[in-house]
N, C-alpha and C positions, 0 to 999 in steps of 0.2 A: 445413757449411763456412762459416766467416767466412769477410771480406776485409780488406786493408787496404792505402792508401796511401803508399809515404813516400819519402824520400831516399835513396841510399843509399851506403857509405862514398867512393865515386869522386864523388859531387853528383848524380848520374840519378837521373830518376825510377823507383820501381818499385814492383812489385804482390807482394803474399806473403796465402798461404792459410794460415789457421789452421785444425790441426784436432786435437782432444785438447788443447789447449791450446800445441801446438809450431804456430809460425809458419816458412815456406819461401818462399825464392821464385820468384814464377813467372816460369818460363822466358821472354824473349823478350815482355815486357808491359811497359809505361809506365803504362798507364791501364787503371780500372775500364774508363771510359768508351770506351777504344776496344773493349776485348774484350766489352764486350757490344754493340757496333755489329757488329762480325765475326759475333758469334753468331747475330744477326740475320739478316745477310747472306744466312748458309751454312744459317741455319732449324736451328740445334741449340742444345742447351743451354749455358749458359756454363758448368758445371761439365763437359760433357763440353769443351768450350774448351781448357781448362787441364788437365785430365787428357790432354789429346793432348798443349798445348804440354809439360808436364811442371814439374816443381820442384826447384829448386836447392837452395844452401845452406839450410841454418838461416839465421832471424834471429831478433835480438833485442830483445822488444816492447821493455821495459822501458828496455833502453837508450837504442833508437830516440825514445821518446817523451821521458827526460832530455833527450839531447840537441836537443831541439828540430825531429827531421827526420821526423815523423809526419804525416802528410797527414790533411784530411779524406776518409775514405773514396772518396765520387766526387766529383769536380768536371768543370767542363764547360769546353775550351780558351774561349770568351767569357763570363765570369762573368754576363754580362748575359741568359744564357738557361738559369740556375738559377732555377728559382722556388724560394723558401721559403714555405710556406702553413700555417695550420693549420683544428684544429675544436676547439672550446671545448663546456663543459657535457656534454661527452659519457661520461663516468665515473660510477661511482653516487654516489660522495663528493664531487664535483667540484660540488656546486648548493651546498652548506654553506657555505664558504668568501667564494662569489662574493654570495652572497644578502649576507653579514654587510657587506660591500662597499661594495653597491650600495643596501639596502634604504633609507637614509637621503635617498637622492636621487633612486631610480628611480620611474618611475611605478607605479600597481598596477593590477588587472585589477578587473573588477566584483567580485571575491570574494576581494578581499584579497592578490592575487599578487603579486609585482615579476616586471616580464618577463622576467628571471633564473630565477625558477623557473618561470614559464610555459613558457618553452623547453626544460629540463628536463623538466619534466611531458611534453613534445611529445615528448623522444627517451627517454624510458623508455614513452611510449605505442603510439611508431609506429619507434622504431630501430630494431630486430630485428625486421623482417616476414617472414612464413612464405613458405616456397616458393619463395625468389626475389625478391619484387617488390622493387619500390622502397618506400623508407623514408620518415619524415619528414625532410628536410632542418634537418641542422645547423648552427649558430654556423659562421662562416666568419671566414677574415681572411687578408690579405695580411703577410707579415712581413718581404720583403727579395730580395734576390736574391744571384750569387754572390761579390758582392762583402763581404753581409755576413757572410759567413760566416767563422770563427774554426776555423785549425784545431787540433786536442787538445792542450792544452797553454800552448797560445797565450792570454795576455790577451784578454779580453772586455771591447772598450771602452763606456762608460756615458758620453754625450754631457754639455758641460756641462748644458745645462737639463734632463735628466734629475732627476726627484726621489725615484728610488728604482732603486737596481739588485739587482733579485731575480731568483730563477734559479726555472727550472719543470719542472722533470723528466718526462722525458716519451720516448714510443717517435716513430720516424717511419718513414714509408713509404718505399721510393727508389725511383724509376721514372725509366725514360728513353722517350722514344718514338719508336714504331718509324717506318720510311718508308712505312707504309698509313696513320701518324697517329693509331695504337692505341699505350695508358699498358701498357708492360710492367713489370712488378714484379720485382726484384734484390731484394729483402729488405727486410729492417727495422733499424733501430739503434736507440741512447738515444742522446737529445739533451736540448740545456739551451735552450729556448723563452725564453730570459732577456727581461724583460718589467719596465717601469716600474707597479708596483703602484697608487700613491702618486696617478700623476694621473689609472689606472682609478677609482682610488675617488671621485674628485671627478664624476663622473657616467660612467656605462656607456657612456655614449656620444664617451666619449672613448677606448674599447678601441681604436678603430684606430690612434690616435697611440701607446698604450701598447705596443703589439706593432712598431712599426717599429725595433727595435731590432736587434743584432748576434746570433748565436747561433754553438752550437755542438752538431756530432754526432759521433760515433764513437765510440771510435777504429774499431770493424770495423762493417762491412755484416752481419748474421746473413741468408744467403742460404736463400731459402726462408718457409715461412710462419712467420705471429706464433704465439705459443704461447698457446693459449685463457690461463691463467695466465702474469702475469708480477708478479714481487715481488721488487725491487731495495731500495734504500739511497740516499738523497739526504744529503750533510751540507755542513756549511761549515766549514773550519778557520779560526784565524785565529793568525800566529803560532805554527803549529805544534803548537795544541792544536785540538779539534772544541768550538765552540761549539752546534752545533746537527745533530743527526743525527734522521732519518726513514724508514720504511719507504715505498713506494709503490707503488701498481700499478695494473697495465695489462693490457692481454689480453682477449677478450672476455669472458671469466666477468666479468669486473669492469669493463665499459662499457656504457650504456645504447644502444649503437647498434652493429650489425656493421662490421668495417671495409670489406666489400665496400658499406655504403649511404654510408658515408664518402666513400668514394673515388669511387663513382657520382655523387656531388654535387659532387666537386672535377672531374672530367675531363670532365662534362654539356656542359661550355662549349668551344668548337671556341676559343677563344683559350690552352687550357691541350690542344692537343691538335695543335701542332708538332711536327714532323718534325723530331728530333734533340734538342728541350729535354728537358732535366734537373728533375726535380720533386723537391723534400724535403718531403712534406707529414707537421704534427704531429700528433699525436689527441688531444692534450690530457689534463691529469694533474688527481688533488683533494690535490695535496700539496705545500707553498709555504709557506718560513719566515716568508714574510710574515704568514702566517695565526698565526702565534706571537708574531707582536711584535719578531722579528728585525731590525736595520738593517744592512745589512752598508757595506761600507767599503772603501775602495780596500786591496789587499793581498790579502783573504777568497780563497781559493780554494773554487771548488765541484767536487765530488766527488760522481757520477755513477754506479751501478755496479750491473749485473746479469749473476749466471753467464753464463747463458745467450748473453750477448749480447760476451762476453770481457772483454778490459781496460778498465779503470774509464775514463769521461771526466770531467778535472781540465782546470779553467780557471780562472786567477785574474780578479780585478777591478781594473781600469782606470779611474780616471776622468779624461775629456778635457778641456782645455781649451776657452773658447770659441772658436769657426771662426765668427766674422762673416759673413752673406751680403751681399753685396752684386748686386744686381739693376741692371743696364743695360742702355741700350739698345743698339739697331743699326742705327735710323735716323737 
């Protein structure tokens, strides 16, 4: 069972399950986010949830998403208690890319490393630990909250001093947590990690400016586990033709780290383990037109898209104006 959020022909919000590829909706629901607070509640499933409340019309994705009334899958009534997070270097293909990057400016290790691949080295040595335990800890980063979030369809805006807006394909986690202050998992999507390349490469250590950027997931929740194998399509259109198309993947066959050590590293911290926040954490992808020499350009749509996970996510690129800060006082 997918999920998905959106408008619907009266202006309300509403909730519709995909399944076979027919989208319904569900009975008597606004929000991801409320029916799985209920599910919690009453300590049942949220598929059993919705199989009680039951399911209405058809709808129609495709429409839905033309016309602009597509939600991001969950949101949280205070955007401000969305985290958006991810973990980098965690894919087998995923060190190539960043090394080529970094290596000109990053430091090296007594035997020739850049800490790019030292990190790597660490999560193909100690990500998948046997038995349970705990893993090496991965690449982290902060990337936004709910306000930075775009939803499908929607323009993905690119700040002025932005010096590159590239997209990153990629799966994410969804969790909400519950009122004991435990990360419960709703499923996975594809998301666009959209990311300034341009001023990570001027030193690694400027990844955390590079990632404060706007993103985007959906259109559905794929409710349930990640699929060891996941192998999608990233491309970018411009004008209407595909300038640049890629295969990518995700899944653990193809990541140097479990997502259960993933996620044990993001939820470790009692400040990502509130009663009622909303988590979209990414796992990081090795597939990025940047790595090809691509520049994209205000217009560019990016194109997102694996079976498994339903309708493609399409977002164009925006570029903003500058927004002056200005800082005062208050005494």
């Amino acid at each position: 069972m997918n999920l998905i959020q959106f408008i619907d022909s009266n202006g309300q919000r509403a909730v519709g399950s995909v399944e076979g590829g027919t989208a319904r909706q569900v009975n008597d629901a606004a929000s991801v986010y409320d029916l799985a607070l209920t599910a919690f509640q009453r300590n049942i499933g949220l598929g059993a949830l919705i199989a009680e409340k039951g399911l209405g019309a058809t709808v129609d994705r495709e429409k839905i998403l033309a016309e602009g009334r597509m939600l991001s899958p969950i949101d949280h009534p205070d955007p401000a208690h969305l985290y958006v997070t991810g973990t980098g270097l965690t894919h087998l293909g995923s060190a190539a890319t960043r090394d080529a990057m970094h290596t000109a400016n990053s430091a090296t290790t007594e035997v020739g490393l850049t800490d790019t691949m030292k990190m790597f080295r660490m999560g193909l040595e100690g990500g998948k630990p046997k038995g349970g335990a705990r893993g090496v800890q991965p690449e982290w980063f902060y990337k936004g909250n709910g306000y930075t979030v775009v939803a499908p369809g929607h323009p993905i805006p690119s700040p002025s001093f932005a010096r590159d807006a590239g997209e990153e394909p990629e799966i994410a986690g969804i969790y909400i947590i519950d009122q004991n202050g435990q990360p419960r998992r709703l499923g996975f999507a594809i998301a666009n990690e959209f990311s300034d390349h341009v001023t990570e490469r001027v030193n690694y250590l400027y990844l955390a400016h590079s990632k404060l950027r706007a993103c985007s997931f959906g259109p559905e929740i794929r409710v349930g586990d990640l699929p060891a194998h996941v192998e999608g399509t990233s491309k970018i259109l411009r004008d209407g033709k595909v300038i640049w198309e890629k295969p990518f993947l995700s899944g653990e066959d193809n990541m140097s780290h479990t997502i259960a050590n993933l996620e044990y590293h993001h939820f470790k911290y009692d400040l990502f383990r509130t009663p009622g926040d909303v988590h979209v954490h990414m796992f990081g992808t090795a597939t990025l037109s940047f790595a090809d020499g691509i520049q994209t350009q205000a217009g560019d749509i990016f194109e997102i898209q694996e079976a498994q996970f339903g309708a493609a996510l399409r977002n164009p690129i925006k570029l903003e104006t500058e927004n002056p800060v200005i800082v005062g006082n208050i005494y």
